[in-house]
N, C-alpha and C positions, 0 to 999 in steps of 0.2 A: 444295233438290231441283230447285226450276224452273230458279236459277241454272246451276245442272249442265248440263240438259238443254239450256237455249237457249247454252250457252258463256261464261256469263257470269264463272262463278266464275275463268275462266282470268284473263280480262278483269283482272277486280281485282286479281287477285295481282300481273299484271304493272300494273296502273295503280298498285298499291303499289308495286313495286319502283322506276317511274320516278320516284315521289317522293323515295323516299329517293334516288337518284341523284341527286336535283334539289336538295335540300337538301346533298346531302355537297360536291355543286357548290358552293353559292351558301357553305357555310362557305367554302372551300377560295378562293373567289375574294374574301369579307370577308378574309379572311387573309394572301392577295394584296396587297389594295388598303392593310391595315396597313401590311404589310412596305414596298411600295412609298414611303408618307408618313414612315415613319422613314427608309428607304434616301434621299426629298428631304432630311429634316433633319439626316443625319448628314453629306451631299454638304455641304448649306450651310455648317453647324461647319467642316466642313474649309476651304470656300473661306474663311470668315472668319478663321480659322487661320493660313493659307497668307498669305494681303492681308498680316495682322499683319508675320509674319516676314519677306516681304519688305521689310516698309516699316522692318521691325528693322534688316535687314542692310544697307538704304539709311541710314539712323541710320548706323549706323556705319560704314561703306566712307566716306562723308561726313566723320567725325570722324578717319579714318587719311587720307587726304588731307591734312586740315589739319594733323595732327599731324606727318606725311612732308615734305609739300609747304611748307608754310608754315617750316619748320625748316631746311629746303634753301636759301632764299633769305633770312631774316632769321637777325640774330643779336645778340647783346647790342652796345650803344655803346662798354661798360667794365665790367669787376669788379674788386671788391678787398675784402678781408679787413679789419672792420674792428673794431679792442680799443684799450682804453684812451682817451687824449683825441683823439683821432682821430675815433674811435668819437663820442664826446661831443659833440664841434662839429658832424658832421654830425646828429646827431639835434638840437642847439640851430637848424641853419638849418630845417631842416624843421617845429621848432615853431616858428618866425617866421612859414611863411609864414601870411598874411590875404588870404582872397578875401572876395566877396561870399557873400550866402546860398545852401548850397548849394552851393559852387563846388569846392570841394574835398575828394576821395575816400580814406579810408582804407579796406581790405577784407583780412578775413585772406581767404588762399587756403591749406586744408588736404592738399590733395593736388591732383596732376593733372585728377584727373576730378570736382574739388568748385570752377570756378570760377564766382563769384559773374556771373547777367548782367549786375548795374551796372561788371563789370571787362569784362566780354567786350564792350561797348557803348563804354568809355571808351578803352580801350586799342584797339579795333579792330581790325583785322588785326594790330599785333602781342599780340594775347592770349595768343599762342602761349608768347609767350616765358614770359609770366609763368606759366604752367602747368608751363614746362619749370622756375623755379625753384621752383615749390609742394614744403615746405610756406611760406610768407612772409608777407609783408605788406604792399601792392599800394599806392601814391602815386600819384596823379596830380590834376590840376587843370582845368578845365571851358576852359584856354585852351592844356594841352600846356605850359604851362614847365615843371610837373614832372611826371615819369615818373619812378618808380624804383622798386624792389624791395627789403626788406631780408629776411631770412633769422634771424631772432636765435635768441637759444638758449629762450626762454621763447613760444612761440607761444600769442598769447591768444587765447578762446575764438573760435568762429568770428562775424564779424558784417563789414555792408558798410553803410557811412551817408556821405551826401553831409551836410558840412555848414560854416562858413566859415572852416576849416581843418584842420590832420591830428591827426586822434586816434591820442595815442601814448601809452605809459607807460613809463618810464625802466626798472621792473624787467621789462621783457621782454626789454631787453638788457644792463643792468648789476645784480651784486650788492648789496644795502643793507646796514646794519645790521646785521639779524637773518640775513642767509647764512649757515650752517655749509657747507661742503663738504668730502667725506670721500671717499677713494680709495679703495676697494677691488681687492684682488687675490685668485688663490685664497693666495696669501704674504704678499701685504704690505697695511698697513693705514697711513694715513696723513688726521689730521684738522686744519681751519685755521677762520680766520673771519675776515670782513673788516672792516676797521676803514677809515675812510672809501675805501673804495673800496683799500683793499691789503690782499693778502692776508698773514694773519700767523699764521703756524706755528705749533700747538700741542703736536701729540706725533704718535709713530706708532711702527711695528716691523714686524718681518719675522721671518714663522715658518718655522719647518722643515718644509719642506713636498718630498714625496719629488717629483721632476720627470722622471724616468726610471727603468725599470726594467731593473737590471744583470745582466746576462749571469750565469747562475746560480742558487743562493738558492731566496729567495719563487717562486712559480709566477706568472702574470701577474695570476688572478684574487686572491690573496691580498695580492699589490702593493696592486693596484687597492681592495682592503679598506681596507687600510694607508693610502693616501694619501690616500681618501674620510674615513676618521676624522681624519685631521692636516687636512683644509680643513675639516671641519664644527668644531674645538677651535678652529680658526684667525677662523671667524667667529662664533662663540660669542666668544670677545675679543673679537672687534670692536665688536659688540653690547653686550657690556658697559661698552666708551670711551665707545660713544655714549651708553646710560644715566648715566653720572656728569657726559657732557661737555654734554647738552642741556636745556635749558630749558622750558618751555613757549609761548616767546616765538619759538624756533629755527624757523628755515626751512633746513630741513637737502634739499639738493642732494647727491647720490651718482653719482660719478663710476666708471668700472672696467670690468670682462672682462663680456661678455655675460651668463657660465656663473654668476658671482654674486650679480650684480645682483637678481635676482627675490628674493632673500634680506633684502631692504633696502627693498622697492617699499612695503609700507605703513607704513614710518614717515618714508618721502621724501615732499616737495611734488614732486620730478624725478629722474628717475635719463638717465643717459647713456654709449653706450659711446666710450671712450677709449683711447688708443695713450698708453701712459707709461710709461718707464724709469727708473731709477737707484733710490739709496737713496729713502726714504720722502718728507722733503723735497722733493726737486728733481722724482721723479716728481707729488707732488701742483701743484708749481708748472704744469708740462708742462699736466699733464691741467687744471687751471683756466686755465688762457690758453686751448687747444685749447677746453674748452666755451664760456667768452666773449667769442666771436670771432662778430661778425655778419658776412655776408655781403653785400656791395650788388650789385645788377645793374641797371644804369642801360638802359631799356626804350627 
């Protein structure tokens, strides 16, 4: 009542009201002052974001350079294709050579973008080259008399070791013994094995297999029935050569078309695609020279 009378009661309600005003503030500007600390941490993420990728895009503009630039002005000394004793003699001087400890490098290079730094160090400016012939397998020596690249058909596992001479092994580029190699087509099937180093013919055939659809007839989808069942009967034989013709000793290599090979991948140590013609014979002849054929590129 007193409050009434001297004014007071007004007093309070509005000295309440400004509390709550004061409070709805001071949330209102904690809430602020949040937002503002995350709005600094999120800026920062980005700028360290940002730093990254440019220093990514510097990475690489750097790597196109070299791979452009370096490629423009250098280029191999020599190449040549190399099978049979050919083949042989040069892998015989290459295990001749003897350095000291250390002195000389073998390295696989698995691809372009896998080479080893002890190749990028040795070879130096031209590292390039050896990139351009990856997948291979990288020579050189702590004094530059050898530089050379070989390409073979059996790429061993990936590794790079300095040590006082070239680590090689004959079956990465030549067949032994236990080779089997077998041609495959979605037609023709043709197997051999090598006997010191030649190959020699075992058996093979060529099935009936529809290779165009004639004007007419079958509709295209019921062709295309027709000629999927004559290649699945086609390598179902084959399949079955190979069960009579393998051993458990066999390192069977499979040679043929892209589109059949995957049919063949887990009971090959290698599969490979090949360009070969003719009867069963002379195409498997084709197609095993064609895989055993290393490639030199003199760096």
């Amino acid at each position: 009542m007193l409050d009434e009378l001297l004014g007071r009661a007004e007093l309070k309600e509005r000295i309440a009201e400004l509390e709550d005003e004061r409070d709805a503030l001071a949330g209102r500007l904690e809430g602020e002052s949040d937002r503002r600390k995350e709005a600094v941490r999120a800026r920062q993420e980005a700028e360290a974001e940002l730093n990254r990728l440019e220093d990514r895009i510097t990475e690489l503009e750097d790597r196109v350079e070299r791979l452009s630039g370096d490629d423009d002005e250098l280029d191999f000394r020599g190449t040549e294709d190399l099978r049979g004793e050919r083949l042989r003699e040069v892998l015989r001087r290459l295990e001749s050579v003897s350095t000291g400890p250390e002195g000389a490098l073998t390295a696989t290079v698995p691809d372009e973008q896998s080479v080893p730094s002890s190749v990028e160090r040795a070879f130096d400016d031209r590292a390039s080259l050896v990139r351009r012939a990856a997948p291979c397998v990288a020579f050189t020596d702590d004094a530059g008399l050898v530089s050379v690249v070989l390409s073979p058909p059996r790429l061993p596992e990936s590794f790079d070791e300095w040590s006082d001479g070239f680590d090689l092994e004959s079956e990465w580029f030549l067949p032994d013994a236990e080779t089997v190699v077998a041609l495959v087509r979605a037609d023709l099937f043709a197997l051999g094995r090598y006997d010191d180093g030649t190959l020699v013919y075992e058996t093979g055939f060529e099935s009936d297999v529809k290779s165009a659809h004639s004007k007419g007839g079958f509709s295209q989808r019921r062709f295309e029935r027709i000629r999927d069942g004559q290649i699945d009967d086609h390598l179902d034989e084959c399949h079955d050569v190979l069960d009579e013709s393998l051993d458990a000793d066999s390192d069977l290599v499979v040679l043929g078309e892209r589109t059949v090979l995957g049919e063949f991948r887990d009971r090959a140590s290698l599969t490979a695609t090949v360009d070969a013609s003719g009867d069963p014979e002379a195409a498997l002849r084709e197609a095993s020279r064609e895989f055993w054929t290393t490639r030199l590129y003199r760096i």
